[in-house]
C-alpha positions as CSV (number, residue, x, y, z in Angstrom):
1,X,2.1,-3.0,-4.3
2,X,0.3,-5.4,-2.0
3,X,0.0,-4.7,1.9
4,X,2.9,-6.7,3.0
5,X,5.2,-5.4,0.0
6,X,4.9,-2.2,2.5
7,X,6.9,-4.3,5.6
8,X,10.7,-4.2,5.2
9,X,12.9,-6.3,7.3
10,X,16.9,-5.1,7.1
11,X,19.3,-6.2,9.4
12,X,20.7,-2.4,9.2
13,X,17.3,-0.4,10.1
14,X,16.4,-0.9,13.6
15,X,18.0,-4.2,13.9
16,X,16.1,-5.9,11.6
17,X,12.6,-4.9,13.1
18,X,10.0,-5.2,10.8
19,X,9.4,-1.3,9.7
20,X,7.7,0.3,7.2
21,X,9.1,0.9,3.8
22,X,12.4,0.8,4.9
23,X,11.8,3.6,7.2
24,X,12.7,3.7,10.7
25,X,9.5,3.3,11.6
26,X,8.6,0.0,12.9
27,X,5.5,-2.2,12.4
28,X,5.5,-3.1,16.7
29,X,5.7,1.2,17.3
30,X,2.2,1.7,15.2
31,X,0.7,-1.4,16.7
32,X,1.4,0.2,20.2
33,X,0.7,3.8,19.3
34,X,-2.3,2.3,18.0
35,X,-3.5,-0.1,20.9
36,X,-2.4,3.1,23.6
37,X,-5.3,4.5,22.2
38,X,-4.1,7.4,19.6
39,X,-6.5,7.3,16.2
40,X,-5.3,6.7,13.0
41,X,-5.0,10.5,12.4
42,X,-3.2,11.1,15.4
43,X,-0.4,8.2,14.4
44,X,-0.2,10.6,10.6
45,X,-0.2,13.3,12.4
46,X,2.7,12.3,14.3
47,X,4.8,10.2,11.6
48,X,4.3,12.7,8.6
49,X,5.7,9.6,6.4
50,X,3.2,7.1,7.1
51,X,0.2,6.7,4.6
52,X,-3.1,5.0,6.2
53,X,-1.7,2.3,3.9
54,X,1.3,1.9,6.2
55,X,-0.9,1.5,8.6
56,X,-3.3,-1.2,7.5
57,X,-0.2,-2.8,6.4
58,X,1.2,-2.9,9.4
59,X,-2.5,-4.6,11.4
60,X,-2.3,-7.2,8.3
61,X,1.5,-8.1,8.7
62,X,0.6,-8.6,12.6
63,X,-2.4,-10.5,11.6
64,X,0.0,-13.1,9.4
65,X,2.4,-12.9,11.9
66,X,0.2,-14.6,14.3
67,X,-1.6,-17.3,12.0
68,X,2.1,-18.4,11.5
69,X,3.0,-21.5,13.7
70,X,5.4,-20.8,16.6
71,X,9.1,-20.9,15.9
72,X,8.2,-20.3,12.2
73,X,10.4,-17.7,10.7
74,X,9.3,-14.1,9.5
């Protein structure tokens, strides 16, 4: 399983939020958690589910995200 494999997008999980494996966990909420200034362990800590694999996945789906040209679809 690649990175991005990890980043589901269904119209029926958080409106269609990018989350992680189909969880209802999205890829924006670790981003934040992660740029408020809680660790990598304190994000697992918190979201039992996640794997530090979730987590890289979700920097390297941001990272895509922005090389994409505006208006480009997701």
């Amino acid at each position: 399983m690649s990175l991005l494999d990890r980043i589901t997008i269904d119209p029926r999980v958080r409106f269609g939020k990018p989350c992680v494996r189909g969880l209802r966990i999205a890829v924006d909420d670790v981003l934040s958690y992660l740029a408020g200034g809680m660790s990598e362990v304190e994000v697992l800590s918190g979201f039992p589910d996640l794997t530090s694999e979730d987590i890289q996945a979700c920097i390297v789906y941001d990272a895509e995200r922005k090389r994409r040209p505006t208006g480009q679809a997701t």
